[in-house]
LONU-94465 format. One line per 10 residues: number of its first residue (from 1); their letters; for each residue x negated, y, z of C-alpha. Coordinates in Angstrom, 1 decimal. Each point is the difference from the previous one (the first is absolute). Layout:
NUM) A) X/Y/Z | ...
! end
This chain:
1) XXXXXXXXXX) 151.3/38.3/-41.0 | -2.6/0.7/2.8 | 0.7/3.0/2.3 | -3.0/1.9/1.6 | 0.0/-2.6/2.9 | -0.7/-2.8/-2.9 | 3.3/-1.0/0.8 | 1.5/-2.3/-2.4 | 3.7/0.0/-0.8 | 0.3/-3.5/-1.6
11) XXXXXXXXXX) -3.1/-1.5/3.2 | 3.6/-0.9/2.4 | 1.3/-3.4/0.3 | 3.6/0.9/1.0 | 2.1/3.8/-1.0 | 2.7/0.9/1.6 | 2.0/3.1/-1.4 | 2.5/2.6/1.8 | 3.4/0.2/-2.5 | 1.2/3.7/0.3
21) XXXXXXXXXX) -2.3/2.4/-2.0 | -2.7/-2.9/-0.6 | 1.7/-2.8/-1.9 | 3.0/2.6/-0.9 | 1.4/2.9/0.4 | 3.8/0.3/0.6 | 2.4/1.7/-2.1 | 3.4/-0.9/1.7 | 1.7/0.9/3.4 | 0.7/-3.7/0.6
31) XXXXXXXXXX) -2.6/-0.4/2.8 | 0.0/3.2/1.8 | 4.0/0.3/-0.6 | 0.4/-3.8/2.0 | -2.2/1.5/3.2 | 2.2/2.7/0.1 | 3.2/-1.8/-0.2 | -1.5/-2.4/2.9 | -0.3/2.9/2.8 | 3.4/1.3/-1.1
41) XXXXXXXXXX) 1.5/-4.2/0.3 | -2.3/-0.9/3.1 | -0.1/3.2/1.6 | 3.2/1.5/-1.0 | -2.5/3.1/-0.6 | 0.0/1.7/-3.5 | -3.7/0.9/-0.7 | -2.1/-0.4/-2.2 | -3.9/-0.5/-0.4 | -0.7/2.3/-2.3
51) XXXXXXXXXX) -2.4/2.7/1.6 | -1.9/-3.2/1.7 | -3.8/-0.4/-0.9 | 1.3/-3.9/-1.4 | -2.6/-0.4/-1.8 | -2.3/-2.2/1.5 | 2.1/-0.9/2.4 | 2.2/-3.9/0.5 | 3.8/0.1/-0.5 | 0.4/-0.7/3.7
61) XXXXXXXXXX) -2.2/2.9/0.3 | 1.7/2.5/-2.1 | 3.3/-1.2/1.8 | -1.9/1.3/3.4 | -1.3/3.0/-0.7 | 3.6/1.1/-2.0 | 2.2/-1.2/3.4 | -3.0/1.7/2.1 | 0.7/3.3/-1.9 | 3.5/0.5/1.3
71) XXXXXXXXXX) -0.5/-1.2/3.3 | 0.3/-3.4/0.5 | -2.5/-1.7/2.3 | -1.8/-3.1/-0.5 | 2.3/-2.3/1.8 | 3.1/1.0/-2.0 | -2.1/-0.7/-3.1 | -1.1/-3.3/0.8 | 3.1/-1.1/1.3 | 1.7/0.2/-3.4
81) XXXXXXXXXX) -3.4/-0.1/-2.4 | 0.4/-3.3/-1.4 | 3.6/0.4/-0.6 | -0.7/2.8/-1.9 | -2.7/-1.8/-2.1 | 2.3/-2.5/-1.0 | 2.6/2.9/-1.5 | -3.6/1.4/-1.9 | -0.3/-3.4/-1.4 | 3.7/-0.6/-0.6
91) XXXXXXXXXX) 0.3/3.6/-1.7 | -3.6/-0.4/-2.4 | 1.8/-3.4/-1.3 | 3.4/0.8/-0.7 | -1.7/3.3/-2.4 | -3.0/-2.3/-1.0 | 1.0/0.7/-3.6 | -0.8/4.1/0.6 | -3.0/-0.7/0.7 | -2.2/2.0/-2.7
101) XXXXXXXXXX) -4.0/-0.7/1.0 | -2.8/1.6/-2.2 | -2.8/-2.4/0.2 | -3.3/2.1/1.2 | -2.6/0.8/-3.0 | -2.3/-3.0/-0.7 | 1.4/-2.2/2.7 | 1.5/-2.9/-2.6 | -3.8/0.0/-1.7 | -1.7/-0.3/3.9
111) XXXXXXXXXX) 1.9/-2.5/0.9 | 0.0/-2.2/-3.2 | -4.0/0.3/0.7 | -0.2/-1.1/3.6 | 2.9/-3.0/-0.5 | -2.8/-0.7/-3.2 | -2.8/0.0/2.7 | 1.7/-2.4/2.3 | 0.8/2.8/2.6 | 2.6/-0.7/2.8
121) XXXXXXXXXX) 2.7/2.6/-0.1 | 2.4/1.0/1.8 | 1.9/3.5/1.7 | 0.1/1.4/3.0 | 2.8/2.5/0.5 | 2.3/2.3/2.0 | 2.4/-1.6/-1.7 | 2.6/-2.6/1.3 | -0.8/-3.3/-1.6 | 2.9/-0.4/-1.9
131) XXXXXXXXXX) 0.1/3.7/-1.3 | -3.9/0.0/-1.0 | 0.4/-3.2/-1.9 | 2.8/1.1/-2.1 | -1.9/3.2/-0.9 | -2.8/-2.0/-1.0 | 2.0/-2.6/-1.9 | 2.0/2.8/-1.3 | -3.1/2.2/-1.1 | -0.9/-3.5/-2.1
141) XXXXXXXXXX) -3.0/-0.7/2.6 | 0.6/-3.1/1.9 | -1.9/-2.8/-1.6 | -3.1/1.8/0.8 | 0.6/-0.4/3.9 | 0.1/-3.3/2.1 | 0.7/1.5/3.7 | 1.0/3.4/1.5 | -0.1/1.1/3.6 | 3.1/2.9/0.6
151) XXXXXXXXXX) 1.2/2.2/2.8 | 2.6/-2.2/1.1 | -1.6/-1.1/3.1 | -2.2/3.0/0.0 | 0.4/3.6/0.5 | -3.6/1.1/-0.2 | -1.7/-0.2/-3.5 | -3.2/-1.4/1.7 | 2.0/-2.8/1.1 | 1.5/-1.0/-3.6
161) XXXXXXXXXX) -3.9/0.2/-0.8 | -1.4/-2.0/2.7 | 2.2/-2.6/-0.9 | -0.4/-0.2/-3.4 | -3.9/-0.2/0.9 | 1.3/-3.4/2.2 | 1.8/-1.1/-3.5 | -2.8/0.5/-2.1 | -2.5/-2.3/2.7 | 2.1/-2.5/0.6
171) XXXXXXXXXX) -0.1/-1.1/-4.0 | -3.4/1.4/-0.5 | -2.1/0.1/3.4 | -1.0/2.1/2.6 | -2.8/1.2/-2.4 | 2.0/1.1/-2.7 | -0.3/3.7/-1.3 | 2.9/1.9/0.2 | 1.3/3.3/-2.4 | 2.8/2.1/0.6
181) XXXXXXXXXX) 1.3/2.3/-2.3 | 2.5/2.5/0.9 | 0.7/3.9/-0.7 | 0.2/1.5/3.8 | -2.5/0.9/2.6 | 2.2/-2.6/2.0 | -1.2/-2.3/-1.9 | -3.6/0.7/-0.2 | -0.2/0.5/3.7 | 2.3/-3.1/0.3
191) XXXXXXXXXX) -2.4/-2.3/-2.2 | -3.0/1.4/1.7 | 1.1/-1.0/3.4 | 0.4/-3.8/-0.9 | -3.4/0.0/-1.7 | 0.7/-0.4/-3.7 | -0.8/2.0/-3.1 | 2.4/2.8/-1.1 | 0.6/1.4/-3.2 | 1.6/3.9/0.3
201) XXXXXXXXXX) 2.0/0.6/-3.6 | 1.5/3.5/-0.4 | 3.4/-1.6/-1.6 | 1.8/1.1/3.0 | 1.0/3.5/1.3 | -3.9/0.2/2.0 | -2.9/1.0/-1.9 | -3.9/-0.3/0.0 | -0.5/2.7/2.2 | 2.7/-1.5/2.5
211) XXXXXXXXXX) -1.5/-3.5/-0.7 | -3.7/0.1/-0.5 | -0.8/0.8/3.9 | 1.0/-2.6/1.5 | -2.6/-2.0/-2.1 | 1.7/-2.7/-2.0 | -2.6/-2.0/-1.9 | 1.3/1.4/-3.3 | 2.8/2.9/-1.1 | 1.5/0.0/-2.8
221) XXXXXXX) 2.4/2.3/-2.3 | 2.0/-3.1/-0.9 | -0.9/-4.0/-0.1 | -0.9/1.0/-4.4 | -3.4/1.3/1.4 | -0.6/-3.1/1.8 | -0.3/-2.0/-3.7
! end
């Protein structure tokens, strides 16, 4: 499908594709009830994220900007942030059986199509490693993807993107064309930033009108438009 641009979906030789609201959408607490549970365990402050703009954003992110709310500085944060990252992780697996994800509108046909073509796939998410993959292998997803790049050593989503771009040329070359897909202007601005292709789909809670000026190369209602 070419856009106005005469960009071509399929023209990439790599994909990499956010999880939350792209790949799925989440119909469980599991995720957002663990980073909860890890300010209260970490912290000892009962809090909760709900009210944060998460979406977008990295785990270690949302963690921030929830702490930031009621007052603790950055030091304090970092001083316990990775403990509390191991309680999210800890808390996602022990309830990984609640975990309910609804897999995105034509996102099982795409990616049968591009694994078809030969495409190198992989994700790169907010998520912590361990948490992502389960959703994915949970959501019935994970032979179509060979390598992800997560927010566990990254709190900034142009970082998780910049080093999936490093994945993706160190099996493929420094030439290799790049394609994100993700559902947030995070990641459209994110993508744009490391120099690769962006596909903006409308599966999330942002629309066309809050996605189509930043300039992806393509917006879509859902990945089903795409084929």
């Amino acid at each position: 499908m070419p856009g106005s641009n005469g960009f071509r979906w399929m023209g990439a030789d790599a994909y990499l594709f956010d999880i939350d609201g792209t790949l799925m959408r989440s119909r469980d607490r599991v995720h957002f009830n663990a980073l909860n549970y890890a300010m209260l365990e970490a912290y000892g402050i009962e809090t909760t994220i709900a009210g944060i703009a998460y979406h977008g954003k990295t785990d270690p992110g949302i963690l921030r900007a929830a702490l930031q709310r009621v007052g603790l500085e950055n030091e304090a944060i970092d001083r316990k942030l990775a403990d509390a990252l191991v309680i999210v992780r800890r808390e996602v697996e022990h309830r990984a059986q609640e975990l309910t994800p609804a897999v995105c509108s034509g996102i099982p046909v795409v990616l049968a199509k591009l694994k078809e073509a030969g495409k190198l796939m992989g994700v790169a998410s907010g998520n912590l490693e361990t948490i992502g993959w389960k959703k994915i292998e949970v959501a019935g997803l994970r032979n179509f993807f060979t390598f992800g790049t997560f927010a566990d050593d990254y709190e900034l989503r142009e970082q998780v993107f910049q080093a999936g771009m490093e994945k993706v040329r160190s099996q493929l070359g420094t030439g290799a064309r790049v394609c994100f897909v993700g559902d947030t202007p995070q990641d459209v601005l994110a993508a744009k930033k490391v120099g690769a292709h962006v596909i903006a789909v409308c599966t999330g809670i942002f629309k066309a009108e809050d996605l189509t000026p930043l300039e992806p190369d393509a917006c879509v209602g859902s990945c089903a438009e795409l084929v």
